[in-house]
N, C-alpha and C positions, 0 to 999 in steps of 0.2 A: 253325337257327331265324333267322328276319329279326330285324334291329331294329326296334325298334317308330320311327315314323315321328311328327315334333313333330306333326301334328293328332293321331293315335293319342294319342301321351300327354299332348295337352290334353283330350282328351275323358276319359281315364283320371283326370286331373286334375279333371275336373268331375263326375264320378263320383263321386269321394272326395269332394268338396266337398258334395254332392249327399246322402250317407250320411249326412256326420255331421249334417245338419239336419234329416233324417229322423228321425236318433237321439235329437235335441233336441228335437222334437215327441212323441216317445214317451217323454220324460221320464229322458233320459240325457243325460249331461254331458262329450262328449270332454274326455279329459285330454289324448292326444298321438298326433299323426299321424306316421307313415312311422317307426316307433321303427326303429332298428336294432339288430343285434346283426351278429356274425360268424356266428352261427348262421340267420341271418334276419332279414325283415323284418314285423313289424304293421303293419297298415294304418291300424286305428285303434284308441286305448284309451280305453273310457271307461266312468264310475261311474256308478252309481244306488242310493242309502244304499249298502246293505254290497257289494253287487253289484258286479265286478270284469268286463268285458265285455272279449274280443281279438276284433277282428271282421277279419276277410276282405270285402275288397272286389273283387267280380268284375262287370266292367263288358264288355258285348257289345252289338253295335249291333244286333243280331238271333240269335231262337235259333237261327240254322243253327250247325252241328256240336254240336248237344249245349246252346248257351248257355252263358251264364257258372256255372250250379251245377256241371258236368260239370267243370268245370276248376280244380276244389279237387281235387287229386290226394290221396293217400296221404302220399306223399313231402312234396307244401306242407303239409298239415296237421302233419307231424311237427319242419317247419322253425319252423311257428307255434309249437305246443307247448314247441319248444327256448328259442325268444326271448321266451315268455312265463314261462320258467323262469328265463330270464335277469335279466328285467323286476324278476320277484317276488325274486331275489335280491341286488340292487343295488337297489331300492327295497326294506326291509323294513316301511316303514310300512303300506305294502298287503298283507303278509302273513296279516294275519288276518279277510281279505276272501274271499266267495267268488267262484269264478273260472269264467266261461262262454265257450265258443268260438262267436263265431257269423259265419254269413256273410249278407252282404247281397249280391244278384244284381243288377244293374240292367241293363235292357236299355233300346234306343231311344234319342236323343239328345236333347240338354240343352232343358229345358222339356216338353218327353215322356217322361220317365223313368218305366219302368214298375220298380217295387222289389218284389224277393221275400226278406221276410227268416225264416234260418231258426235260432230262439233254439235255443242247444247242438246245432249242427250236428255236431259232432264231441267227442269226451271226451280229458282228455288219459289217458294208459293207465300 
């Protein structure tokens, strides 16, 4: 696998930037970008009343191969799933929230961002 290349991850950077104010237009509230854990990464976390959202952000400049929904694997879903388990166990205040996985797709580049979001793309199991 190549590394990704500094415009690559400004535009992946604008991407993300690009989500969460989408999300803020729809009436959600990022709490935290790029959370870590050792088990994984979130892209973005954020509230609406009791509503707990871990969103996947998949950023393509065009759908060739698939587009960016194609490129939520199994495997990254289960990485999300782990560092949302994580999240919720080192933060217990959010505990008695409920909790949705979603991915936002975006294609095209910055100021032409075309957004396909998909609420509880995945469960966790």
């Amino acid at each position: 696998m190549e590394s990704p290349t500094p415009l690559h991850l400004a535009a992946g950077q604008a991407a993300e930037d690009a989500a969460c104010d989408f999300l803020a237009r729809e009436g959600y509230h990022p709490l935290y970008r790029n959370f870590r854990s050792r088990r994984g990464e979130i892209d973005i976390i954020a509230i609406r009343g009791d509503l707990l959202v871990f969103v996947e952000v998949r950023y393509r400049a065009s759908d060739s191969f698939g587009g960016a929904l194609a490129s939520v694997s199994r495997s990254k879903q289960q990485k999300i799933i782990a560092t949302a388990r994580y999240f919720l166990h080192h933060r217990p205040r959010f505990s008695d929230r409920a909790v949705r996985f979603d991915v936002i797709a975006i294609t095209g580049n910055p100021g032409h961002w075309q957004f396909q979001w998909i609420p509880a793309a995945f469960l966790a199991e």
